[in-house]
Residue frames as qw, qx, qy, qz and C-alpha x, y, z in Angstrom:
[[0.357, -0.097, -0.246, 0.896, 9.08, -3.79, -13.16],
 [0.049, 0.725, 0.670, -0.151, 6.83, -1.15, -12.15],
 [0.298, 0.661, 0.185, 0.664, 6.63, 2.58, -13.71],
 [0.293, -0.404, -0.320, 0.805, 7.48, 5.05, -10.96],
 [0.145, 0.768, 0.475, 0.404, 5.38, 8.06, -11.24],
 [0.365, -0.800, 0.195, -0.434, 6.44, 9.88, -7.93],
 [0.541, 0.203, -0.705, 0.411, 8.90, 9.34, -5.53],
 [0.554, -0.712, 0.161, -0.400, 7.64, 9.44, -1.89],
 [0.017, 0.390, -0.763, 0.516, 9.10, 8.32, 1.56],
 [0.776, -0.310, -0.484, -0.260, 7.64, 5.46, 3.19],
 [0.367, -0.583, 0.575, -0.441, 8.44, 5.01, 6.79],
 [0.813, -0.048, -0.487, -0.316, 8.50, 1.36, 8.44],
 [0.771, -0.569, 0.035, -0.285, 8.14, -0.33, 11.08],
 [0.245, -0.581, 0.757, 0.170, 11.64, -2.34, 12.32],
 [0.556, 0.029, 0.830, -0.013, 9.96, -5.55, 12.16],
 [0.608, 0.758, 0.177, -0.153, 7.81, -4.89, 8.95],
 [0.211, 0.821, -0.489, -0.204, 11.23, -3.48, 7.40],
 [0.250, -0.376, 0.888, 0.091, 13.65, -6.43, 8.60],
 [0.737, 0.095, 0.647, -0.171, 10.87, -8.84, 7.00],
 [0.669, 0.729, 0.139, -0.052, 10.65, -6.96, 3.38],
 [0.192, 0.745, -0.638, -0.037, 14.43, -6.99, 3.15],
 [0.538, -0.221, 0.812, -0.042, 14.30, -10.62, 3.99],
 [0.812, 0.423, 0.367, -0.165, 11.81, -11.65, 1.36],
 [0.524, 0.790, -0.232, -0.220, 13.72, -9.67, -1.37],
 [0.307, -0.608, 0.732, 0.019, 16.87, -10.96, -0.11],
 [0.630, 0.136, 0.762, -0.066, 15.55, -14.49, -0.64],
 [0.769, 0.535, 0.350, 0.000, 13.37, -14.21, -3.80],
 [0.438, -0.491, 0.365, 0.659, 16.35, -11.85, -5.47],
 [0.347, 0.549, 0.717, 0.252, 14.54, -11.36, -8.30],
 [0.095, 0.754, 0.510, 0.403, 13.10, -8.20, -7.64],
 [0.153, 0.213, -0.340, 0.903, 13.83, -4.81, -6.15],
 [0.027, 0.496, 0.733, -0.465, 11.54, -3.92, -2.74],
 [0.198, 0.362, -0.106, -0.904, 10.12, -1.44, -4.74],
 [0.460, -0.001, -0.698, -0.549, 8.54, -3.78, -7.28],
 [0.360, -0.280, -0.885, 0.093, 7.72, -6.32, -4.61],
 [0.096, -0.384, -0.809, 0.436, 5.79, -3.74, -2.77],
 [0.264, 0.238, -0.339, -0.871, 4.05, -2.20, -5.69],
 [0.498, -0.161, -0.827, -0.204, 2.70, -5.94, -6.05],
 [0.145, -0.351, -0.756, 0.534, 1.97, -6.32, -2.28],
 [0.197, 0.403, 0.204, -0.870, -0.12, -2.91, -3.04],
 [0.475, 0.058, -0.436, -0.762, -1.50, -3.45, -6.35],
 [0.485, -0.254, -0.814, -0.195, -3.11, -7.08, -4.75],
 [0.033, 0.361, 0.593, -0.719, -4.22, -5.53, -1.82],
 [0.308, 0.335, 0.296, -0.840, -6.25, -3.25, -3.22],
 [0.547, 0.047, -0.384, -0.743, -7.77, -5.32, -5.83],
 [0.455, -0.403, -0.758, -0.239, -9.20, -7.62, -3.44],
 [0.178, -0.368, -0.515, 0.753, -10.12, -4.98, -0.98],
 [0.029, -0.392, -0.430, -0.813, -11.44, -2.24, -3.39],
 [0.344, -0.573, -0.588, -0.456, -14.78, -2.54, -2.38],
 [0.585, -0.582, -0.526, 0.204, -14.63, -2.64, 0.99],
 [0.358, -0.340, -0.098, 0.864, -11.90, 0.33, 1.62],
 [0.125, -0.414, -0.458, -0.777, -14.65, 2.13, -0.96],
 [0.427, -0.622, -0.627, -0.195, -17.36, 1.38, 1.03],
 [0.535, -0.560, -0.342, 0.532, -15.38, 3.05, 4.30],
 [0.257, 0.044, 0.067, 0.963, -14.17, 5.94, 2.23],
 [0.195, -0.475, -0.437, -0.739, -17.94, 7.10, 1.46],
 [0.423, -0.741, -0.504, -0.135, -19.35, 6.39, 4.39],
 [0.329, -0.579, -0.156, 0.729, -16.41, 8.67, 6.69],
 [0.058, 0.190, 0.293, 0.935, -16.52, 11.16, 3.34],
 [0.357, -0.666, -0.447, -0.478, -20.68, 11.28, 4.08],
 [0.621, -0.455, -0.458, 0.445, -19.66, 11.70, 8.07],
 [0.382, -0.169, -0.084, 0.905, -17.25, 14.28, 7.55],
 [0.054, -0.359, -0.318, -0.876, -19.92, 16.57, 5.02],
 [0.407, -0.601, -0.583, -0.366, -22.22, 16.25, 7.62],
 [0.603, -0.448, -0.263, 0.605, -20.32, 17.26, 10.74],
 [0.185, -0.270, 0.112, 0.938, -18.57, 20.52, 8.55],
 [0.062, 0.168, 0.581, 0.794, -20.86, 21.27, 5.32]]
């Protein structure tokens, strides 16, 4: 189960929605909360690098444009 630190609103798509209420539905195991804490926590560790790499280079973009 996953520690909640902050509640927020998440919006979704129909289709996106109707699937993650299907999976849970199925695996039953877990609440959609957990299962898309997981879906997030494995995204970003095998992205990391790459969504880094984009953050610096629009963060250098942006200081150059305003700063």
């Amino acid at each position: 189960m996953c520690h909640i630190h902050e509640i927020v609103l998440c919006i979704f798509g129909e289709e996106n929605y109707k699937r993650l209420k299907r999976i849970v539905k199925i695996i039953g195991e877990i609440p959609m909360t957990d299962f898309l804490e997981n879906v997030l926590n494995h995204h970003f560790e095998n992205y990391w690098e790459e969504i880094n790499k984009l953050l610096k280079k629009k963060d250098e973009e942006f200081r150059k444009k305003y700063m």
